[in-house]
N, C-alpha and C positions, 0 to 999 in steps of 0.2 A: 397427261401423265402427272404433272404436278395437283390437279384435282383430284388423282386418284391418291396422291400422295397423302396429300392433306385428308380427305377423309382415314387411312388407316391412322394418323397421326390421331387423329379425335375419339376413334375406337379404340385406339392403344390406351388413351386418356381414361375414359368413361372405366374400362375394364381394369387398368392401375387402382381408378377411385372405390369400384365397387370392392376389389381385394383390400384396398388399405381397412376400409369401413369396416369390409365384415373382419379383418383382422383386430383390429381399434375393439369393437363389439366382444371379439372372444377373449380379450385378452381382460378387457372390463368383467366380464362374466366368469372369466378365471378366477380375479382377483376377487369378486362377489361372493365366489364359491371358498375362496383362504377364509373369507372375511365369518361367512356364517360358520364354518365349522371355528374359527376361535369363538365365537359366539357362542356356539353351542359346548363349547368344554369350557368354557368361562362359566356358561349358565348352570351345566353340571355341578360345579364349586359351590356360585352362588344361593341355588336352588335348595334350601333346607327341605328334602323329601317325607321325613318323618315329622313337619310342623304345618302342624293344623289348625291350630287351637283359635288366631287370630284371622278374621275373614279379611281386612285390609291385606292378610300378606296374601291370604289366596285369592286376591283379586288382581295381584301386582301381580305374582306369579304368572297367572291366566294370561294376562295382559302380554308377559314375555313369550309366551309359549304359542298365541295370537301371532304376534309380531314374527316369529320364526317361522310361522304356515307359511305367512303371508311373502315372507323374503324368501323362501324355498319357493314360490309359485313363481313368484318373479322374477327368481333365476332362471328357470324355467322356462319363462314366456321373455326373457332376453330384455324386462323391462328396466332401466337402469335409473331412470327417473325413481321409479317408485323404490328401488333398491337402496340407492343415497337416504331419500327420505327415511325407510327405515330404519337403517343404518344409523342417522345420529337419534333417531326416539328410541331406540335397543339402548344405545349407549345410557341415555339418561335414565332407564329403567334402570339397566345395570348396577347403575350408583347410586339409584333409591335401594335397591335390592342391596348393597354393600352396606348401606348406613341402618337398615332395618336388622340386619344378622348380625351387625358391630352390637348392637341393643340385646338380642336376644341372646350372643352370647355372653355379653356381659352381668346380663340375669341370671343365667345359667351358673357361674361362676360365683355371682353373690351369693345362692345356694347351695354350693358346694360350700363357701367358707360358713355358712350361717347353719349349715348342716355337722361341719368341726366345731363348731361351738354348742350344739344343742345335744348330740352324741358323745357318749364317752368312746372313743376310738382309740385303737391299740396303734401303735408306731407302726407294724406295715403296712395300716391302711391310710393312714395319714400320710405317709411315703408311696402309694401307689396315689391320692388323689395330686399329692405332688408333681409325680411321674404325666398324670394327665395332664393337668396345668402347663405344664411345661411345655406338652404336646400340642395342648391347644392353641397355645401364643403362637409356636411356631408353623402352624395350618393358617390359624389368621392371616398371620403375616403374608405367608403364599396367596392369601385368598381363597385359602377351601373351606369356606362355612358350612359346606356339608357336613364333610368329615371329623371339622370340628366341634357341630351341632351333637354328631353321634355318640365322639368320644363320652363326650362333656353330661350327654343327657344319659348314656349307659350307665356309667360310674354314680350318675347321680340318681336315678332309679334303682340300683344295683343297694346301694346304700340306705337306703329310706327303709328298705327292707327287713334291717336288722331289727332283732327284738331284743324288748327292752331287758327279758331275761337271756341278756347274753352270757349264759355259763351253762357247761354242760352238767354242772358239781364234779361232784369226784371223781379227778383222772390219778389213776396208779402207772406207771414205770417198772418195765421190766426191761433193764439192761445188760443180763447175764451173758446175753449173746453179740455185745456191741460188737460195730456199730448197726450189728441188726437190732432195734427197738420193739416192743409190743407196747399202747400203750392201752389200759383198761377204762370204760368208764360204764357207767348205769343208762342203760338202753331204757329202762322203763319212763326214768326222770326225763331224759332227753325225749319220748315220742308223749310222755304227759303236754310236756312244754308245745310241741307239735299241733297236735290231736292228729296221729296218725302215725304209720310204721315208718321208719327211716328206710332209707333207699342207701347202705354203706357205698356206692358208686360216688355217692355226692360231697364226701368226707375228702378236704383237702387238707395237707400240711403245709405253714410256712416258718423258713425257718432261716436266721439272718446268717449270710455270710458274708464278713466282712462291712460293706456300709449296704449292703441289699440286700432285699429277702426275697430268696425262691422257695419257690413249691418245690415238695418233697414227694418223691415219689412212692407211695403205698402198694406194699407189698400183697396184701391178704388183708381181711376183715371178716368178721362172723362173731359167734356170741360164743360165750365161754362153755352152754351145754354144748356146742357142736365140738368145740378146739378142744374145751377142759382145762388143766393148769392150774386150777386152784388150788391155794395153799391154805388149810385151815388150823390155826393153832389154838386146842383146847386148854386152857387156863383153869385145875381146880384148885381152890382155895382147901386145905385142910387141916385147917386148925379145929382145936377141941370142940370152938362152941358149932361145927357143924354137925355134932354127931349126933343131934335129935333125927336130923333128915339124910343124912351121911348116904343110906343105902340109896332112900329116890332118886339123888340126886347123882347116883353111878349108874345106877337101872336107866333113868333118860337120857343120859349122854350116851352110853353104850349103844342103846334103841337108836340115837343119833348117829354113830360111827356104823351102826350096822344098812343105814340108808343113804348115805355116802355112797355115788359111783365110785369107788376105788380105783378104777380102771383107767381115770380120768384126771381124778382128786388126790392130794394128800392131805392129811392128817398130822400133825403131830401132839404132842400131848405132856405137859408139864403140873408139876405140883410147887406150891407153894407155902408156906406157914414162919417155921422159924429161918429156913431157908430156902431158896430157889433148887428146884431139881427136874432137869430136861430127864424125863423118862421114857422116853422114843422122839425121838428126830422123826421129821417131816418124811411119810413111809406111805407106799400104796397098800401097807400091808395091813389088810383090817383087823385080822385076828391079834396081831400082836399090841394094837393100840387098848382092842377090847380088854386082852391080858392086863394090860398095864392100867387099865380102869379099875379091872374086878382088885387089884395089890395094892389101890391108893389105901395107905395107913394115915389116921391123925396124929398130928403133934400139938404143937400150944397154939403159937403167935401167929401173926397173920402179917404178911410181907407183899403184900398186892403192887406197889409202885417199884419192887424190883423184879417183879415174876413179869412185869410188863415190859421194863427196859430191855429184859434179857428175850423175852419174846422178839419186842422186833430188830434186835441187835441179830438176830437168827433169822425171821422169816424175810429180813434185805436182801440176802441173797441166794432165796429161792427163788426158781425161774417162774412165771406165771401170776396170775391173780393172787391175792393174799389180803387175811384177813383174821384179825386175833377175837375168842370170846372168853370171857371170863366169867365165873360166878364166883361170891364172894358173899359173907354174910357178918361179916363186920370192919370194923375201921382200922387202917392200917398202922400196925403199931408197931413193926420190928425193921422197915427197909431203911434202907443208907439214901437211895434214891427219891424224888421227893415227883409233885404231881407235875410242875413245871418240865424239869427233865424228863417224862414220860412224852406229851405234850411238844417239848421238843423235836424227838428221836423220830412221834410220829407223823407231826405235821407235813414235811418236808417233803415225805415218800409218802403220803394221802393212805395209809394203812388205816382201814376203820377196827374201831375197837369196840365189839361189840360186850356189854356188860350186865348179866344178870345178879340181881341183888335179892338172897334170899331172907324172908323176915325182917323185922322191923329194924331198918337201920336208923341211925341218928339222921335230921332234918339235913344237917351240916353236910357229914359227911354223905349223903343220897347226892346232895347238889353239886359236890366233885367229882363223884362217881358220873352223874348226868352230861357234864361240862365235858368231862373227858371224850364220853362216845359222839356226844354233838359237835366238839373239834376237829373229831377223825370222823363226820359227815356217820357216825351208825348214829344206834341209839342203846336207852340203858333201859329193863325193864325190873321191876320188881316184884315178884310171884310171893303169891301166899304160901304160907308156911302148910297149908290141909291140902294143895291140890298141885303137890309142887311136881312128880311126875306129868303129871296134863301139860301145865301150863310151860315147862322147859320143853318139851318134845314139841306143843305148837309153837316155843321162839326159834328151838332149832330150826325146824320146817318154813321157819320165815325168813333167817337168816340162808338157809340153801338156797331158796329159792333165787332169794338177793342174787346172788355169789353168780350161781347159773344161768342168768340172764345178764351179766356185764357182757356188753360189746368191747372186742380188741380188735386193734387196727394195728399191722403190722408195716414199719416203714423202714429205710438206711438211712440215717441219719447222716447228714452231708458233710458234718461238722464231724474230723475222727481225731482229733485232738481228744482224747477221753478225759484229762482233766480240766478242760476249760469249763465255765458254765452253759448252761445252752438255754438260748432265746428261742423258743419256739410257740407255732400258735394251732389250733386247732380251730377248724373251721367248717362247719355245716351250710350247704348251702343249696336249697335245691330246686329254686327259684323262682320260690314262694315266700322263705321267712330264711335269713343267716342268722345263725345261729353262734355265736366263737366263745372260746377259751384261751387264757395264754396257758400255756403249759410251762411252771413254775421254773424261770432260768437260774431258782438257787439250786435246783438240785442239783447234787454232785451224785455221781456214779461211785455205789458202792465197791469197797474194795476190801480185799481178806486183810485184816493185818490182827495182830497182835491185840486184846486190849488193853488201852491208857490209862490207864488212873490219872486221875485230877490231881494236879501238885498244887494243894492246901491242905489245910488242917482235919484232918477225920478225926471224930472221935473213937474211942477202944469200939466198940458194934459195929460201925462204919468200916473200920479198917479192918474188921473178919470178913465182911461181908463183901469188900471190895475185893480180898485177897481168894474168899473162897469163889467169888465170881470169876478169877483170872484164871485158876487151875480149871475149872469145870470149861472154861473155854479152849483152855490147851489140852486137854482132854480131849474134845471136839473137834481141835483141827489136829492131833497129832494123827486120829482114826482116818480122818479125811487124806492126810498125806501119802497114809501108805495103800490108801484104794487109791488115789490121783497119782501116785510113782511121783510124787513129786513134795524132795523136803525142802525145801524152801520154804512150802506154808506152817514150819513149825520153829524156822532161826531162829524169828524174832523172840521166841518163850524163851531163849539160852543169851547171856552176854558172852562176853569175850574169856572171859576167866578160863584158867586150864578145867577144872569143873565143870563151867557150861558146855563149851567145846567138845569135853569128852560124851556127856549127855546128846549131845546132837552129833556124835561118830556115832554112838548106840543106835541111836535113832536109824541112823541111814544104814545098818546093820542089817537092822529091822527089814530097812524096807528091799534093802536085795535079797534078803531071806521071800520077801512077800513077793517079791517081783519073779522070782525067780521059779518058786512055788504056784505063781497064778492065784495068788490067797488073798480074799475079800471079808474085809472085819463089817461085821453091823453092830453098831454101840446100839446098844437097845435098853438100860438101866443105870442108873446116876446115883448117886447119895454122897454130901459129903456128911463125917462124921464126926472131926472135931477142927477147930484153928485155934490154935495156940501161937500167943506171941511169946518169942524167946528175946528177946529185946526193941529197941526203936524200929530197927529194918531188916529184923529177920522173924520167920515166921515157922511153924511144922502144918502142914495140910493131911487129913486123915481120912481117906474115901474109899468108897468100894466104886463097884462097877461091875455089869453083866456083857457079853459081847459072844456074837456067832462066828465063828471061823470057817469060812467057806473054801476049800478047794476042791479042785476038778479032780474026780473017780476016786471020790472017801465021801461018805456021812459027816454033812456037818458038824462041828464039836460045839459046845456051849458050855464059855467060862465064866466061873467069879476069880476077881482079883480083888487084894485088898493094897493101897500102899500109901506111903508116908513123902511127901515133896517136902523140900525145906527151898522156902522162897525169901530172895531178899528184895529190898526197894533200894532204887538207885537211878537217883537224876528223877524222879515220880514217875518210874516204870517197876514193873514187878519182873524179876527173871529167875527158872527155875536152877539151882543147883546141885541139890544131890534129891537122888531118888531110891527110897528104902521099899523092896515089895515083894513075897516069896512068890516061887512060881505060881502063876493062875491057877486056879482047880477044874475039872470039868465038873459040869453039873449033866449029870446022865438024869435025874429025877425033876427035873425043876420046873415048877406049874406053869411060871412063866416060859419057858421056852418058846422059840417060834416057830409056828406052821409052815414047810417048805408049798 
């Protein structure tokens, strides 16, 4: 009994030891198993996937990814000797492989900063490799030299890419509809720069809010023959000394207005000499711009740098592309406004000004004429006096074409603050060559008001000319007030005086008369005809003017009016107070009338 005893005692033994062992074994083989999978997410980290370049790392590499066969086999075959052993040569791979990717990101990095110093870079991008950096330190730190390899080598292959001509040239601004934006530029310059068509998908905007810049999201893109929008304002010079060439020089332009999509385009159309005179606002209507070609009359003098200012004091806040041409055939001798102040008005808003000089101008004056168009990104040309039809109907044909190939890119501007300035950038990228512009953050958004006169010293010419520019603008927006039902855009022409006051009760008379009626005025003919100063700051203004009156279920009427404003200055603003003018007349006969 006791022998039999003692033997189960020995087999209780043996079987205890065999369970402890293979327990002992699984529990080791457990642990083997935590150990390569940290291994293997470690390796993950450390393992730069995308680096190739140096065979010492892809040898180390290799060496790691060996060494994990081998401890996967081992776990497998339960061998635990060879598992330890592994286990610390991993480890010291490990930490050659940490001190290798500590080096390679740090090269990385010297190229990123040695890349801001050799690139001229705009502040978001300067603040996105920031943003990297920043990201990178904190990957290091973890240990994911992966991730940080990628970040760090994305950004910086991302950037190498930039070309050295990073400007697209001329971008125009169309804000009429904020904070929906259009903004315009030159498709051809941009795919020159290329060698190849742009892909509008690859057009980003950024734009700063606050201390960051985000992408802006874009609305629409296409070219201007497909949208249209353009705004073209014809500029004739008509002073005396054009009238050797007078007629060609209406015959081409007309040729010109008659190949104008209409449909799509506007036109408008001014004369110039002793005074400035808007003879059609900016109109799809071709027949009435051609009218107002075939009735340009000459006078004397020649006033080019005020017919300019008051151009694009008008085409800012047309919606769409825009763009002023002028011909001109001598030096400007009668404007109050100078080439500076032109030059001003239009750099700002990127309006090219294109400028045809006919006959032999002065050396002098050709190279301000020159200056101007090459500031506002056109150009100037100068045609022969024998073949002056040909060669203005090929510049026209060359400036359309211009016009009808600008690419717009529609966006919402994120920023709806409308008087702030705005920081924004434009950006081509399509991941072959980046391309960028900043998009000018002086510009301010145009806005209606009144215009100011400069409080300093005009001389007697200056101060007719300031004055007769002020009525022809209130002229302008009183038409626009009562097709908008809205007098507000005409206050500011009246002060406070019981006078003014009463002129702007008339006014809003007017417009519930028009309101009430369904009545749409077209100002479609300008002239002033005398300014007279009655003392320091009172003045008489003497114009006519032609205008359609359109209402529902009657034949349009078409009037001349003639009338007398007495304008004073006060604080260097001009405000209207009385207004002298017999009824309008209809014109049942009149050549000009427009085409319904």
């Amino acid at each position: 009994m006791k022998k039999l005893q003692k033997i189960i005692l020995i087999i209780s033994i043996v079987i205890l030891s065999i369970v402890a062992v293979f327990f002992v074994i699984n529990k080791n083989v457990f642990a083997a198993k935590k150990n390569y999978n940290t291994h293997e997410k470690k390796l993950e980290k450390l393992i730069i996937s995308d680096y190739s370049i140096d065979q010492s790392y892809t040898n180390l590499v290799n060496t790691c990814k060996d060494y994990m066969n081998e401890y996967k086999k081992s776990i497998d075959e339960k061998n635990m000797l060879n598992i330890n052993k592994i286990d610390k040569s991993l480890e010291e791979k490990e930490k050659s492989l940490e001190k290798y990717d500590e080096s390679i990101i740090t090269d990385l990095s010297n190229d990123l900063n040695d890349l801001q110093n050799t690139k001229s870079l705009y502040p978001y991008e300067t603040k996105k490799i920031d943003d990297v950096e920043s990201k990178v330190n904190n990957l290091t730190k973890s240990g994911d030299y992966n991730s940080a390899y990628k970040k760090c080598s994305s950004i910086l292959f991302s950037f190498r890419k930039i070309s050295d001509l990073s400007n697209f040239g001329n971008l125009q601004y169309d804000f009429s509809e904020f904070p929906k934006v259009k903004l315009y530029l030159d498709s051809t310059k941009l795919e020159e720069i290329l060698g190849y068509s742009i892909n509008g998908t690859k057009f980003k905007i950024i734009e700063k809010i606050g201390d960051n810049y985000e992408e802006v999201k874009i609305n629409e893109f296409g070219t201007t023959s497909q949208d249209g929008g353009v705004n073209i304002d014809l500029l004739a010079d008509v002073s005396a000394s054009m009238n050797p060439y007078f007629n060609d020089v209406k015959s081409s332009t007309t040729n010109f207005v008659q190949n104008v999509d209409m449909t799509k385009n506007k036109v408008g159309l001014m004369s110039f000499s002793d005074s400035v005179n808007r003879i059609y606002d900016f109109t799809n209507d071709q027949n009435s711009i051609i009218n107002g070609i075939n009735l340009l009359q000459l006078q004397n003098m020649t006033s080019l740098y005020d017919a300019l200012v008051v151009s694009l004091s008008d085409i800012n806040t047309q919606s769409g592309a825009k763009c002023i041409v002028a011909f001109t055939d001598g030096h400007d001798n009668k404007s109050y406004y100078n080439y500076n102040d032109v030059l001003n008005l239009a750099k700002p808003y990127n309006i090219p000004i294109y400028i045809i000089g006919i006959g032999e101008l002065t050396p002098e004056y050709e190279e301000i004429l020159k200056n101007i168009s090459k500031e506002t990104n056109a150009y100037y040309r100068n045609i022969n006096e024998s073949n002056i039809q040909q060669e203005m109907s090929q510049i026209y044909g060359e400036i359309s074409k211009l016009q009808n190939t600008l690419y717009y890119i529609d966006y919402t501007d994120k920023n709806k603050n409308k008087s702030e300035k705005r920081e924004l950038y434009l950006e081509y990228n399509d991941g072959n060559t980046i391309i960028r512009n900043k998009i000018k953050d002086t510009v301010e958004i145009p806005k209606d008001k009144a215009v100011e006169i400069p409080n300093n010293e005009l001389d007697k010419d200056g101060k007719i000319a300031a004055v007769a520019s002020f009525i022809r603008e209130s002229n302008i927006k009183y038409f626009e007030s009562m097709n908008k039902r809205d007098i507000s855009l005409v206050k500011d022409f009246y002060d406070e005086s019981e006078s003014g006051q009463k002129l702007l009760l008339e006014a809003q008379s007017n417009l519930n008369k028009y309101t009430k009626e369904n009545t749409t005025l077209e100002f479609f003919n300008y002239s002033i005809k005398k300014v007279e100063i009655v003392n320091n700051n009172t003045y008489k203004v003497s114009y006519s003017q032609e205008y359609k009156d359109s209402t529902p279920n009657r034949e349009p009427i078409y009037y001349h009016a003639s009338a007398t404003d007495t304008v004073i200055e006060k604080n260097g603003r001009f405000y209207i107070t009385e207004f002298d003018g017999p009824k309008p007349e209809p014109l049942k006969n009149a050549k000009f009338q427009l085409n319904d």
